[in-house]
N, C-alpha and C positions, 0 to 999 in steps of 0.2 A: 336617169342614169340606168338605164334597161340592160345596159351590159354588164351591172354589176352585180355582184352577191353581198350581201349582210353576214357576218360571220360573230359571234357572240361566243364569249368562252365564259366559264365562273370558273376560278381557280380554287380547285379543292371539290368540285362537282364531276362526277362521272358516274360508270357504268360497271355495275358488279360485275363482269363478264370479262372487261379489260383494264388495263392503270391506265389507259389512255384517256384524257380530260374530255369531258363532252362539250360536242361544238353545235349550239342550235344555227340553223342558216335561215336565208328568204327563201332560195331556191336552189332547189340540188344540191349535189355536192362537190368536191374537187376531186381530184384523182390523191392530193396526199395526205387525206385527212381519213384516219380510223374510220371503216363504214361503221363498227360496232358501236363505236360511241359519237356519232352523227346523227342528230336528228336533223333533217333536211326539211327545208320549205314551210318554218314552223313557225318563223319571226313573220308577221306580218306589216308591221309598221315600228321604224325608228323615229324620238324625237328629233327636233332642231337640237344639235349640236353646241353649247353656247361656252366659249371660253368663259375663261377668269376677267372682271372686268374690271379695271386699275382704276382708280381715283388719284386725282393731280397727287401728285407728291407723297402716296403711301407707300408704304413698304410692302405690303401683301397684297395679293388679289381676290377677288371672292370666290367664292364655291361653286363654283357651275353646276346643274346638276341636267340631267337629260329621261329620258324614258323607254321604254319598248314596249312592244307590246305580243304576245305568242298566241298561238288558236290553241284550246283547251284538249290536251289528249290525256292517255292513259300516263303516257310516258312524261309530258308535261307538268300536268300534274304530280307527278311521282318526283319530280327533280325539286321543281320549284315550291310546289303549295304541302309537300310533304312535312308535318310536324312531328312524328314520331320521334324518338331518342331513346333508345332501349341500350342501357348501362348495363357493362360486360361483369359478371357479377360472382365474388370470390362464393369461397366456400363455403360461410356463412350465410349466403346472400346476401350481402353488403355492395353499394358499387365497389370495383374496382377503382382504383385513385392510383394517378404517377406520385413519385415517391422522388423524382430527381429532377435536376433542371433539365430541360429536352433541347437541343443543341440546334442553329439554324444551319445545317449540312443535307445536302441533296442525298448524297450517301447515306447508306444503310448505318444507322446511330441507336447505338444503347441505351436504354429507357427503363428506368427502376419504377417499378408497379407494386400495388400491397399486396396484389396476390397472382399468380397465373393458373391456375388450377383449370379456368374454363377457356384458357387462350393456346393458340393451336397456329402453327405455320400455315402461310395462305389468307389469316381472317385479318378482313379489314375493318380499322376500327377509323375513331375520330376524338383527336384531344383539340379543345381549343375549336379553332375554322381547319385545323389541318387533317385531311385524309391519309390513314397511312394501313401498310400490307405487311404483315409479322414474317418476317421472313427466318425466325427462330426461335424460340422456347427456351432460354437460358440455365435455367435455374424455376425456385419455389418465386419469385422478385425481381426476374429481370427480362427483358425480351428484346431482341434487335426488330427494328422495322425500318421501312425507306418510305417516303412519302410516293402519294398517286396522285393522280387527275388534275395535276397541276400544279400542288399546292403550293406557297410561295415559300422560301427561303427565310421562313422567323422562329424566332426561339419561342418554347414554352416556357414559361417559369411557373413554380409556385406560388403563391397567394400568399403575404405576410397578411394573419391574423393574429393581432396583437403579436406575440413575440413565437409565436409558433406559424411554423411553414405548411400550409395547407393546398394538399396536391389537386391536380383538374382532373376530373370523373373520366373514364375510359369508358366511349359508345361503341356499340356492335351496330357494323351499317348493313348485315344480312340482311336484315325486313326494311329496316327506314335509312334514308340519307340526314334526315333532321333540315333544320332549316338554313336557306341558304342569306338570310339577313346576316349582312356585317361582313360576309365571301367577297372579295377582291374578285373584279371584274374586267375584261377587255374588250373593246367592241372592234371591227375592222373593217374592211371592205377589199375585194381582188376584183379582178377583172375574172367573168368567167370561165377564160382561156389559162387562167393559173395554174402554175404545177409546181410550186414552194411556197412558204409560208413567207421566203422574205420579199415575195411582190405582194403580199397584201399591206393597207396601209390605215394605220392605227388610226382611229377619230374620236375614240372616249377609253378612258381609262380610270378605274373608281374603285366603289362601292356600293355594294348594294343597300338600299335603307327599308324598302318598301316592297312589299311583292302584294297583289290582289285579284280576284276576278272578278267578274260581270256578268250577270247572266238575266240581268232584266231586258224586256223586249225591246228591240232594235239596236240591240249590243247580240256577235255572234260568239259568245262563250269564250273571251277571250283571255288570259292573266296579263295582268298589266305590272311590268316591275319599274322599279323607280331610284336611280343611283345617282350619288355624288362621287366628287372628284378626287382625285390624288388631293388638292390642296385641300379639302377636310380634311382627308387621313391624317396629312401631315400636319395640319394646325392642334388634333385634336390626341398625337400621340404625347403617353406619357415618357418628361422627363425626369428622372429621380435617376442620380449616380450612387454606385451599392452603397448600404446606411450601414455602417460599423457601429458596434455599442461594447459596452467595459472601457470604452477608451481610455489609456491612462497614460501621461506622455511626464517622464522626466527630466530635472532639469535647474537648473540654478537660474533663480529671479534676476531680474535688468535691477537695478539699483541707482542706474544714471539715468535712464531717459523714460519718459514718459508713454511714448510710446510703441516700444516695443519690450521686450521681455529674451532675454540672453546674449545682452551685450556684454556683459562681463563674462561670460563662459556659456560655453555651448549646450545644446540639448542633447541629454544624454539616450532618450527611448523614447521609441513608442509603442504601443500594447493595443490591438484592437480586432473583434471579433465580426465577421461576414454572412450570413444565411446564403451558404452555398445553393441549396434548391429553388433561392429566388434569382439569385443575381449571376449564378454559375460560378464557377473553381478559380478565384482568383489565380493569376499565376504572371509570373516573370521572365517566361521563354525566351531563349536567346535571340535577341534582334535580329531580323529578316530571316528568322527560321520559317519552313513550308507547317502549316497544320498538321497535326497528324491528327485522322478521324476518328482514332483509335483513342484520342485522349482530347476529345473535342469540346468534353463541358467546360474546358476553361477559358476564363475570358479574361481580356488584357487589362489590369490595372499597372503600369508604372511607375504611378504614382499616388500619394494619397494627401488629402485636404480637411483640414480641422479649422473648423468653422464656427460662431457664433452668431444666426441669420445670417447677414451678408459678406460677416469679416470674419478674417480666419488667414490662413497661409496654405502655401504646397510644398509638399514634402516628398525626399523621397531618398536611397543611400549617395551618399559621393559615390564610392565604388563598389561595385558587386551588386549593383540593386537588383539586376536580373535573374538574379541566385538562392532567392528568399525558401527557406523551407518554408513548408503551409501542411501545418496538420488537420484533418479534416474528420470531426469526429461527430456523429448525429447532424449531420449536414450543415454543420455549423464551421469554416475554417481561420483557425487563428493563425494571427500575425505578429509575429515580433521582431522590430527592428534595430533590438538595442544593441548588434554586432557591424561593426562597421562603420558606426556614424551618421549621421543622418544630413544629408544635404539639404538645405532651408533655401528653395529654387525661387519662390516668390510671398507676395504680399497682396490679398486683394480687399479692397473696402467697395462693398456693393459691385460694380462692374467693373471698377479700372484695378490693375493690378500692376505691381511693382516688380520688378525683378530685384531676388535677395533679401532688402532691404534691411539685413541683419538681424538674421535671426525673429521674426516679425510673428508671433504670438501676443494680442494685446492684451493688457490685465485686465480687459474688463473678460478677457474669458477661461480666467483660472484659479481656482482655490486655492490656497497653501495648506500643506500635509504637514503638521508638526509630527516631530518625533523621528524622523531620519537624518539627522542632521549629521549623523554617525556615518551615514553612506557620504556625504558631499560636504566636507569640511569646509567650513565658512560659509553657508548657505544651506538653507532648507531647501529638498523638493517640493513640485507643485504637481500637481494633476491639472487634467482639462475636463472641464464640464460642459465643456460644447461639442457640436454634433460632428461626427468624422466621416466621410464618405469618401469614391473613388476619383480620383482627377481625371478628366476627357483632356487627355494630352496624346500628340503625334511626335514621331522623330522632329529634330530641329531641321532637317533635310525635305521634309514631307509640302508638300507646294499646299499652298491657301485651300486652292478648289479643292482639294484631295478631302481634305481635313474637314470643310461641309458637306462632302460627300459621306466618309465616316458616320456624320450627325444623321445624315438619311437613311443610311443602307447600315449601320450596323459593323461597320469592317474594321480596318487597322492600318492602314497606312499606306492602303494602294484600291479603295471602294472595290477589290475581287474577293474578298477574303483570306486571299492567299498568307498572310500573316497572323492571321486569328482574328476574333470576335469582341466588338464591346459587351457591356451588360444586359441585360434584356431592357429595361429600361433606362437606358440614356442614347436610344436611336428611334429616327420614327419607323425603321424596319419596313421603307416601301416595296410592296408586294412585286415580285416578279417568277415567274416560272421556271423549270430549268432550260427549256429552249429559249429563253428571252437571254438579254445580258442587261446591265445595269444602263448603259448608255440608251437604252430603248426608254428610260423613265424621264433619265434631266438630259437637259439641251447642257454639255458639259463647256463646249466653248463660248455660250452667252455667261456662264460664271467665270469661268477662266478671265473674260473683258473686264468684268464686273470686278474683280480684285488684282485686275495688273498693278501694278504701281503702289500698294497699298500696304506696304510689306509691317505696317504696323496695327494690325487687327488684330493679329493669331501673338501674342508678346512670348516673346522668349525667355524660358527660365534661366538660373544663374544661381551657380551656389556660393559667388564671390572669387571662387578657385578657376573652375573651369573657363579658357579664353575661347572653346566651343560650347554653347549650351547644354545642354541635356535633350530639353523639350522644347515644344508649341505647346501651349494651353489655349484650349477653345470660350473665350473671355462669354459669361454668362451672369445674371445676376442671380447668385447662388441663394440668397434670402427670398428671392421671389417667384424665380421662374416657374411655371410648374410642368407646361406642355415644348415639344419640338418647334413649335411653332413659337412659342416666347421667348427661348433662345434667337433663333434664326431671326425673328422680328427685330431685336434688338442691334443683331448684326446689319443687319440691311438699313434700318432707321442711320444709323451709327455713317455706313457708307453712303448714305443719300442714293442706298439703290432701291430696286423692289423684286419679287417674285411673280410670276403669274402661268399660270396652267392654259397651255393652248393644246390642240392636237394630239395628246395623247402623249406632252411631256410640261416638267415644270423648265420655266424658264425664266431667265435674269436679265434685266439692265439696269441701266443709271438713270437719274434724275439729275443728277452732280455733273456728269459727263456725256458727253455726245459722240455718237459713231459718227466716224470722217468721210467715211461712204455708203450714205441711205439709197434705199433703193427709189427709185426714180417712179413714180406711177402717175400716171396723164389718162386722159376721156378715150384711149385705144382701148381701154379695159373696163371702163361703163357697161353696166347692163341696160342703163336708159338714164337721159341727160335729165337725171333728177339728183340732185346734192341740195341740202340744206348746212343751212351758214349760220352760227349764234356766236355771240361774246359773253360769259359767265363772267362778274364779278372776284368770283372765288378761286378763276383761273391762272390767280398768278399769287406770288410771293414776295410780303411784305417783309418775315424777319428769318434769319437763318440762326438760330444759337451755336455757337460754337464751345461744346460741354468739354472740358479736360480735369482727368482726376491729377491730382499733384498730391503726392507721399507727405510733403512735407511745407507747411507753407507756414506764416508769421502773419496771425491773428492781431486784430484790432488792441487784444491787451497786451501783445508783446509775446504772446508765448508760442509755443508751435504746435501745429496740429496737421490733420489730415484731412481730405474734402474733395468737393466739385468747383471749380469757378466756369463761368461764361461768359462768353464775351459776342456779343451780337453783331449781325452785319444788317443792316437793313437799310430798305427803300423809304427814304424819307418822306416821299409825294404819297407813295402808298398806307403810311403808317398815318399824315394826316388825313387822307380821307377815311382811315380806316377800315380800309378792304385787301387781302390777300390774306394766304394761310402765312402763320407763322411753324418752324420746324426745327429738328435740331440735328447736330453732324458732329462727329466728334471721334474720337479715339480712343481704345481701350488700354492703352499703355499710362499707367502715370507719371509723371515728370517728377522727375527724383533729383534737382540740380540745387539744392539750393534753401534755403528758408526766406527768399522773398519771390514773388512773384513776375516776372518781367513781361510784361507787354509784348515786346520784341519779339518773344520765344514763340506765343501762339500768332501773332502777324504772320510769321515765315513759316508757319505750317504749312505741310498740304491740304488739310482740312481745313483751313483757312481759305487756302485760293480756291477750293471747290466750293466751300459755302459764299464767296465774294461772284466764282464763276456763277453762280444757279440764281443768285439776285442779278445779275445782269439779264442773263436770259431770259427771266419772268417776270420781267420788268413790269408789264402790263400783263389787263387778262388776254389769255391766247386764244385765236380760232377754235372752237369744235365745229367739225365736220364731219357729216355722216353722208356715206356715199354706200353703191352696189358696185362692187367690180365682178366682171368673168373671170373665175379661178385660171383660165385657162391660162388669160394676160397678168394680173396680178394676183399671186396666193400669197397672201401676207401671214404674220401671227401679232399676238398680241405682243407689245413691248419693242416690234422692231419697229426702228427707224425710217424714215419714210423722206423724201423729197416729193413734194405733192405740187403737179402740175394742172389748172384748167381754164376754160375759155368761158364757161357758166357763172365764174362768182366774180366780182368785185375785188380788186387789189384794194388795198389799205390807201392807195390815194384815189381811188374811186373809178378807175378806169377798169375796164371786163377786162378779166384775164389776171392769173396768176403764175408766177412762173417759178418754179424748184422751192414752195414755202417748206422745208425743214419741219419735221414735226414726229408725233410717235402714236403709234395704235395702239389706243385704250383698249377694243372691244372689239371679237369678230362673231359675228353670230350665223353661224354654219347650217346647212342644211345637206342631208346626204341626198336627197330627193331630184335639188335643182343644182347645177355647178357655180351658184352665185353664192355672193358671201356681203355681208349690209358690215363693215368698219365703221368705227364711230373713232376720228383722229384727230388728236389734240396738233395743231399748227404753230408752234410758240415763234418761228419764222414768220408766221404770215404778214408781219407788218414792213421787210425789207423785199418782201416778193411782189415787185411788180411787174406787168407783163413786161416792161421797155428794160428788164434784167435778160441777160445771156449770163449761162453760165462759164467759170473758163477755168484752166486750171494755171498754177503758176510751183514753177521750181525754177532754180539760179544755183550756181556756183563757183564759188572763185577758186581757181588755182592758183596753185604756193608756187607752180613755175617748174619746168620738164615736165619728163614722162619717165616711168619706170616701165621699160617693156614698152606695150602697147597699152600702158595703164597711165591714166591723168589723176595723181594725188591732188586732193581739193580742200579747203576749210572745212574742218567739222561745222561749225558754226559760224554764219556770219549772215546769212539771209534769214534764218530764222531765228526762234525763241531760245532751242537749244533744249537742255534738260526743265529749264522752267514751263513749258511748252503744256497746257493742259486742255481736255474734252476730245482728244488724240489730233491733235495737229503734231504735223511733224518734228521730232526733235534734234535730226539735224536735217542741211540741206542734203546730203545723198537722200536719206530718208523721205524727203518731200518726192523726190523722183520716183522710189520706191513706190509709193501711193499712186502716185502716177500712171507706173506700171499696172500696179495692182487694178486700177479703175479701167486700164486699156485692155486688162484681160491678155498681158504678155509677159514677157521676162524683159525685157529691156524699153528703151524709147530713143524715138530720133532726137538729137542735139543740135544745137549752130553753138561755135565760137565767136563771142563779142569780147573787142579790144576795151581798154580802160573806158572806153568815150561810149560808149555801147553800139559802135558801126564792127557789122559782118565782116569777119577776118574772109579774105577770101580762098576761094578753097574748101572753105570748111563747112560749108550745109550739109543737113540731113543724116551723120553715121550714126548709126546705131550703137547705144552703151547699154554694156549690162553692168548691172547697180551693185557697190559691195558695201552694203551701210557700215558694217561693222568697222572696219578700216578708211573708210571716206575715200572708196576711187571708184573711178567710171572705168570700164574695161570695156575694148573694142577687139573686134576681129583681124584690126591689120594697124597700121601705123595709123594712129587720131589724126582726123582730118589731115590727111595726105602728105602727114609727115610736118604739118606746119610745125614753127616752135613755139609751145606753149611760154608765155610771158607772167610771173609772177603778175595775180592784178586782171588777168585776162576771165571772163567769166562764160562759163555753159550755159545755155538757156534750152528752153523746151522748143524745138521747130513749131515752124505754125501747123496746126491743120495734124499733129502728131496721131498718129493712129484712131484718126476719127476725132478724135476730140481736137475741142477750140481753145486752140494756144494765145499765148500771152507773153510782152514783153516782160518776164519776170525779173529784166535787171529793172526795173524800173521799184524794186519793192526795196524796202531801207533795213537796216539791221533790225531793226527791231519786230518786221513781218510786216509793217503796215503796210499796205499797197499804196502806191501815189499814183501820180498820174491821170488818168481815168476811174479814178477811186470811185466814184458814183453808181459808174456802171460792171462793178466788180464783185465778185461773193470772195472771201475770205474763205481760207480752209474749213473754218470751225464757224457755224452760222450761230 
């Protein structure tokens, strides 16, 4: 690749001289890059590239990790192998130490320090990995600065040492930069003829772990550094939501149930203190209010959750909750709720969580206070002796994707910040620049597929009153969790999806479900007719559990309690010979219907037909195949979907030749060197792929009889599955055309009109309809097929030969989707 450049950033690394980030290259430079903080032609060699690489049925991908390598200079060494740290130092000569929480805002942000005595506008220091430029002298303790050279967009906090808040040391980077181990990294590549930064294109994005050099003979004095991936960062960031202590919550005891705790009368307070310089300025800001930078250390809690390990409730006011004073005294900010009432929005035991659930504090997590019985006639207060922290809740308005975005970047209710900030630790705070945007980190429409339909993940609170929510609650298991990644694992497991880091983003799909339109790749894109073929044992799935929490359910001895039950789906051939993964799927909402358990309820789940859909699919072990494709003809990533075509391997009935096997890319292992790329791709199609398969496509519809306009009203439903419709086949018949469209790469498609008996009305071949799923009509440019009259009963089918693609009598399919007919030699929507 002789026409390109290597371009490496370290975010938070640059050049006393300018704030502009230093960019090392391979060769020369560009016309829009800082010459001053350019060092050119200094990378000498990039490793292989190697995505995240999936294992059947997990939920996360591995750590990829890659290398460089740079020729040893002054300047080189000054950046990278530099260990100096010279602490900007009070009056005393003591380090200097932050004294507040440091806000993640690109703007210039106010910063309480112990002393500034020796700090001065212009001087660049470094708290934390972050570079920053004092751009004013406040006060004897305070100074504003703006971050330089990159540095990403995350909060500093304070250090809780035991109960006291211990600030991070303030460096002077006059003489040293200090070390660049742990600096968030980008690697890229442009064509040499570039003149913006957005034709260069991202091929690693990390950190760094490792820096070294070499200077033994027949090595030319090189530093070799050595990074890992965004999905370290993010497996390894901590999660902890802000820890409140003093808690003390009043209230009159349950007296009837078991339970829970203020079923006979409500809670009357609650009482809990925050270490403002770890966790930043609790606050309640008016919903969909703009930031202001001016009062930026405060971060959003909502809501708040009183817990004993994993059980506990979420709380937060019926009205007025956004209105809380918070007095903030030694950086410590109390809260009290006892005006207003307090809305009791959910119930959680370990992961599943209830909405309501009345009033749901359980006695194993409260003492009784004798001696006030004087305040609450008829009953004694109690206190809580369990742990109280912040709830990670979004608007009940706020979409799925939005809300794990939140979890990554830190944000509130739209991943730009525009609303404000979570805590420092309860995001994994992935690194980005200010010329970057967030969308440059996650592939945001592989998550969006990933939780269409799934609108019971994120459970909505309920204070029993309100007939709109409050919140989303981001479902996590609060007694266990510890890092970003053991949240999100959970979720994914839960969803039967997975995560995995390709190209310089994380990215999502299903296990549970299947895209309707893989990409097609065939021997046009071989680097050389070499493929190897294996069957793993372990490639396929024997049991699927099906985990649901239920609030309330009716024990072996008659009484009632709270829990997990399972109910499994499994492959019987495979369970006796004992081979496939077993796994589980499930829901984070508890079932609240009832004190017996009914069968019927978890059968007609969706998580049911997804975990019933994934034991069909894996029925057996599935193909791996490892192949080289030319980037040019197929650049794939990891976790998309594939239809894989070839003339080299053996069909599943033994004949050469495969045709469209359905399947998904575990593994790409990248080189910037050569424009080849070696995929390693699981086949779970490969045994309905043989060559004497054509693919086709098939849509139908009946009309109800007229036309409106130039418009033919149709059945929502009668050719397909309809809303039950799962792994994205179509859910009604407009919508099969729809996909149609979409795969012809148009807006509309040619039609024929077939009478009851399926013979060609005449007249009517070939007009083009454009699709209106929502409404269920075919719209045409002039009067539908020449004005014929449409006949209750009469149906649309796809023309042969329709815009390339190989058509199909599709009245021939039955209501229920199955194909007749030449069923043999037919693929179905969903393989």
């Amino acid at each position: 690749m002789s026409d390109r450049i290597i371009l490496i950033r370290v975010l938070g690394l640059g050049s006393l001289l300018t704030d502009a980030q230093m960019v090392f290259t391979s060769r020369g430079t560009l016309p829009y890059l800082d010459g001053i903080a350019t060092l050119p032609g200094v990378v000498t060699d990039l490793g292989a590239q190697f995505s995240s690489e999936i294992g059947f049925f997990e939920s996360m991908g591995s750590d990829p990790s890659t290398s460089f390598s740079m020729i040893s200079t002054a300047e080189t060494r000054s950046a990278l192998l530099g260990r100096r740290k010279i602490a900007v130092q009070d009056a005393n000569g003591a380090p200097v130490v932050t004294t507040t929480y440091v806000p993640p805002l690109f703007v210039a942000v106010t910063i309480g320090v112990s002393d500034t005595s020796s700090m001065f506008e212009g001087q660049r220091i470094r708290i934390g990995t972050i570079a920053w430029e004092v751009t004013n002298v406040l006060d004897a303790t305070t100074i504003r600065a703006k971050r330089i050279w990159g540095s990403p967009r995350t909060p500093i906090p304070m250090i809780l040492a035991g109960q006291e808040a211990v600030g991070m040391v303030v460096y002077d980077l006059l003489l040293a930069t200090g070390s660049v181990e742990g600096l968030p990294l980008v690697v890229t590549t442009a064509e040499v003829t570039a003149t913006s930064r957005s034709e260069e294109e991202v091929i690693f994005r990390g950190q760094i772990t490792k820096v070294g050099v070499e200077t033994s003979r027949g090595a030319s004095n090189q530093i070799t550094v050595q990074c890992g991936s965004l999905m370290g960062y993010l497996r390894n960031a901590p999660f902890r939501p802000p820890i409140g202590s003093d808690t003390i919550l009043g209230g009159r005891p349950a007296n009837f149930d078991p339970l829970i705790l203020g079923a006979e009368a409500g809670i009357g307070g609650l009482a809990t203190n925050v270490n403002v310089g770890v966790y930043g300025v609790p606050t309640w800001a008016v919903e969909g209010a703009v930031v202001d930078p001016d009062d930026a250390l405060k971060t959003s809690m909502r809501a708040w959750q009183v817990r004993d390990g994993g059980r506990g409730c979420v709380i937060s006011y019926n009205t007025g909750y956004y209105a809380t004073p918070i007095a903030v005294e030694d950086q410590t900010a109390t809260m009290n709720f006892s005006t207003g009432g307090l809305g009791w929005l959910m119930v959680f035991d370990s992961s599943f969580y209830t909405p309501n659930g009345g009033n749901p504090i359980t006695m194993s997590m409260v003492n009784y206070v004798e001696g006030f019985s004087e305040r609450t006639p008829g009953g004694a207060l109690f206190h809580v002796t369990a742990q109280s922290e912040g709830a990670f809740v979004c608007k009940t308005a706020t979409p799925d994707y939005i809300m794990l975005l939140d979890l990554l970047f830190g944000t509130v209710d739209d991943y730009l910040g525009t609303y404000g900030w979570r805590a420092a630790t309860e995001a994994a705070w992935l690194p980005y620049a200010e010329d970057e945007v967030t969308t440059d980190l996650v592939d945001i429409a592989s998550l969006e597929a990933l939780l269409q339909g799934r609108e019971d993940v994120f459970p909505n609170t309920s204070d029993g009153t309100e007939e709109v929510p409050l919140f989303r609650v981001l479902p996590y298991d609060a007694g266990n969790a510890k890092t970003v990644g053991d949240v999100l694992g959970l979720i994914l497991k839960r969803l039967g999806g997975f995560m995995v880091y390709d190209r310089g983003k994380l990215r999502f799909g299903s296990w549970s479900v299947n895209n309707p339109i893989p990409t097609v790749v065939d021997d046009d894109a071989l680097a050389e007719p070499a493929i190897s073929l294996d069957f793993d044992r372990t490639a396929c799935l024997q049991t699927v559990e099906v985990e649901l929490g239920v609030y309330r359910f009716r024990n072996d001895s008659g009484s009632d309690a709270r829990g997990t039950i399972k109910r499994a789906v499994s492959n019987l051939d495979l369970g006796a010979a004992g081979i496939g993964k077993t796994t589980q799927m499930g829901t984070f909402t508890s079932w609240n219907e009832g004190a017996t358990v009914v069968n019927n309820f978890i059968l007609g789940s969706s998580w049911f037909a997804n975990a019933n859909q994934a034991i069909v699919r894996y029925s057996q072990p599935a193909a791996k195949v490892v192949v080289t494709y030319r980037n040019e003809v197929s650049d794939l990533v990891v976790g998309e979907t594939v239809a894989f075509s070839t003339a080299y391997l053996p069909s599943a009935t033994g004949e050469m030749g495969v045709a469209l096997a359905t399947g998904i890319v575990l593994k790409a292992a990248r080189s910037w060197k050569t424009p080849l790329t070696e995929y390693s791709l699981l086949l779970f199609g490969y045994v309905g792929a043989s060559a004497s398969k054509v693919p086709i496509i098939a849509a139908s519809a009946r009309c109800v009889g007229g036309v409106i306009g130039d418009t033919i009203p149709v059945d929502a439903v009668y050719f397909t599955r309809g809303t039950s419709a799962t792994g994205g086949a179509p859910t009604s018949d407009v919508a099969a055309f729809a996909q149609t469209a979409l795969l012809a790469g148009t807006n509309n498609v040619a039609v024929v009109l077939l009478d009851a008996n399926g013979t060609v009305v005449p007249g009517s071949g070939g007009d083009l309809a454009e699709l209106d799923v929502p409404n269920s009509l075919l719209k045409f440019a002039a009067a539908p097929f020449a004005g014929t009259t449409i006949v209750a009963g009469y149906v649309i089918v796809l023309a042969n030969a329709s815009h390339g693609l190989q058509g199909w009598d599709a009245f021939l399919a039955d209501s229920a989707g199955t194909i007749q007919g030449d069923a043999d030699l037919a693929f179905p929507w969903v393989t």
